[in-house]
N, C-alpha and C positions, 0 to 999 in steps of 0.2 A: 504494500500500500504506500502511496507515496504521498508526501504533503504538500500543499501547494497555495499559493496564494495568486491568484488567478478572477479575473473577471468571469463572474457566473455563467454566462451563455457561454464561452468562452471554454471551460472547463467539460459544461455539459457536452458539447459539440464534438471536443476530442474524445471522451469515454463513450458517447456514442458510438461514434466512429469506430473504435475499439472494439465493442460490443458487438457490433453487427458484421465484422471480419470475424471475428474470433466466433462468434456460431455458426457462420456459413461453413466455414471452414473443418466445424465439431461436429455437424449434423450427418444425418446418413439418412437421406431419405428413402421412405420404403412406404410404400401402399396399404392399406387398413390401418393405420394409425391417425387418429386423434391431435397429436402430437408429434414432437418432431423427433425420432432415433439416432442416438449416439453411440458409440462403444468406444469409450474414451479408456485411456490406463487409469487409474484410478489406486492411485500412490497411498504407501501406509502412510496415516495420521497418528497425530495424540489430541484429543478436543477431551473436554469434558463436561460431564453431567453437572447441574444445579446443585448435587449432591456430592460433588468434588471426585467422582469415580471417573476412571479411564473410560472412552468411547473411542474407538479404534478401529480398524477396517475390519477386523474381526466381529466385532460386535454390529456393524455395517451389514454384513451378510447374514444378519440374523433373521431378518424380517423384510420385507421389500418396503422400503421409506420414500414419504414424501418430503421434499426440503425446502424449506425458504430461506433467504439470506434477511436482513434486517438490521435495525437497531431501534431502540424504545423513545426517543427525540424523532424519528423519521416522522414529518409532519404530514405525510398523503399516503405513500406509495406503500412503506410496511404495514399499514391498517389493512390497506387493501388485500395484502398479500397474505394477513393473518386470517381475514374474513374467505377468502379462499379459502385455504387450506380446513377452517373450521366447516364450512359448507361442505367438504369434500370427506373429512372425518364423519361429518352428521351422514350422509347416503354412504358410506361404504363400512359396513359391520364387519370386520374380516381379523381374527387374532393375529395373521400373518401379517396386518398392513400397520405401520409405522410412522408418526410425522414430526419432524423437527426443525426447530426455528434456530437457526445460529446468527449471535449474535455477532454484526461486523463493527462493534463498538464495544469491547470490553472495557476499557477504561473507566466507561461511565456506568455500563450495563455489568452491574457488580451480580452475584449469584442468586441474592436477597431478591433484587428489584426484579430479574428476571423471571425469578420462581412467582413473586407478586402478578407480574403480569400475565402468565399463563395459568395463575389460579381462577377456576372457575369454568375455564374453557375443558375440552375433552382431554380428559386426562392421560390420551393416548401421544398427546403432542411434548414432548420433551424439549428442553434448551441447551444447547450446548456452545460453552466460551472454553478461550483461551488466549492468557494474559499476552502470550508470546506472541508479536505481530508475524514472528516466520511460521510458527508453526498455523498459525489460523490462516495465512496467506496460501501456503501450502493444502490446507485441505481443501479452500474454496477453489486453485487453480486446479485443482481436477474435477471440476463443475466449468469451469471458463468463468468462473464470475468475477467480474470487476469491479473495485471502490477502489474511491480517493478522497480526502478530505480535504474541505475548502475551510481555510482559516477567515473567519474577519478581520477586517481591520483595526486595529490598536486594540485587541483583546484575542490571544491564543488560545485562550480558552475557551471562547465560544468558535464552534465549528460546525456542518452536517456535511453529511459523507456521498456522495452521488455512487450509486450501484446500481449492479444490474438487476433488472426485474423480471424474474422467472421462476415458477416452481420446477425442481427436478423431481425424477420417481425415480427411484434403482431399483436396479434388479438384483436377486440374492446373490447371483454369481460374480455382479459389479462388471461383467460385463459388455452391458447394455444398460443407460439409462435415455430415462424420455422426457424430452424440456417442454415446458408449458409457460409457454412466453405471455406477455400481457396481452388478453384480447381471448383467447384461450379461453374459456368460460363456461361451457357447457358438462354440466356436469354429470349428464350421464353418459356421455361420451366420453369420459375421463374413467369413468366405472368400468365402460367394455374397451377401452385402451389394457385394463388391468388382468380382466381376463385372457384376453389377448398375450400380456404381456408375459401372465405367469407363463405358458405356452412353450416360450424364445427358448 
């Protein structure tokens, strides 16, 4: 993640740009899908749970998981992204199915406030941080996902983070995962993406 002080449009313009290389390029298209198919490497991590336990590629292949990327300051885009993923928890009953929110702002998004914010919702959605900016860089670039933080002016402290916006699914063998980019939204078609997917 890199820091930058940068005029707003400016910033957003280049991580676009970035973004939209970088999934053309990740994608693998294929027919009956919903969503868009990848078979990326999918490098060992160290992330951890709300509860300060190791979440690792191992533990990754336990269940077939939906993921968001975020941060709890995100003023639009992570609501949206949460209200997803919860809609998509509510229509699909399934022990094997899995969803997690990672936060791309540890600093702020301490374990506490995390855990706060996911109380309430389906108790299937886990959070998972880490303080280390290589090691959380690291697990998101085997999703392709991009953030960067924009500083204000004469205050370091106040920042938000510009990212990419898209849920991923994995598959238990890691794979193949399948991106559900913004706009994406039908959600029974995300349901038979899944049966579909177990299938691969």
């Amino acid at each position: 993640m890199k820091l930058t002080l940068k005029p707003k449009y400016f910033i957003t313009a280049i991580i676009t740009h970035i973004i939209i290389i970088s999934f053309l390029i990740f994608i693998d298209f294929k027919r009956g899908f919903y969503g868009f198919i990848s078979s990326p490497k999918i490098n060992d991590f160290q992330m951890f749970d709300l509860k300060g336990n190791l979440f690792n590629r191992k533990n990754l292949q336990k269940k077939y998981y939906f993921i968001t990327f975020g941060y709890l300051q995100c003023p639009d885009i992570c609501p949206m992204q949460m209200k997803k993923i919860s809609k998509i928890a509510e229509i699909i009953n399934d022990p094997e199915i899995g969803f997690i929110y990672v936060t791309i702002d540890p600093k702020r998004d301490k374990a506490e406030k995390l855990s706060s914010y996911l109380s309430g919702r389906d108790s299937r959605i886990i959070g998972l941080r880490n303080d280390n900016p290589g090691e959380l860089e690291n697990f998101s670039n085997n999703f392709k996902v991009q953030y960067s933080k924009e500083i204000f002016p004469n205050n370091e402290k106040t920042y938000k983070i510009h990212h990419s916006n898209f849920i991923v699914l994995t598959h238990k063998t890691l794979n193949k995962i399948i991106i559900y980019p913004d706009g994406l939204e039908e959600y029974s078609k995300i349901k038979s993406d899944l049966a579909l997917f177990k299938k691969l």
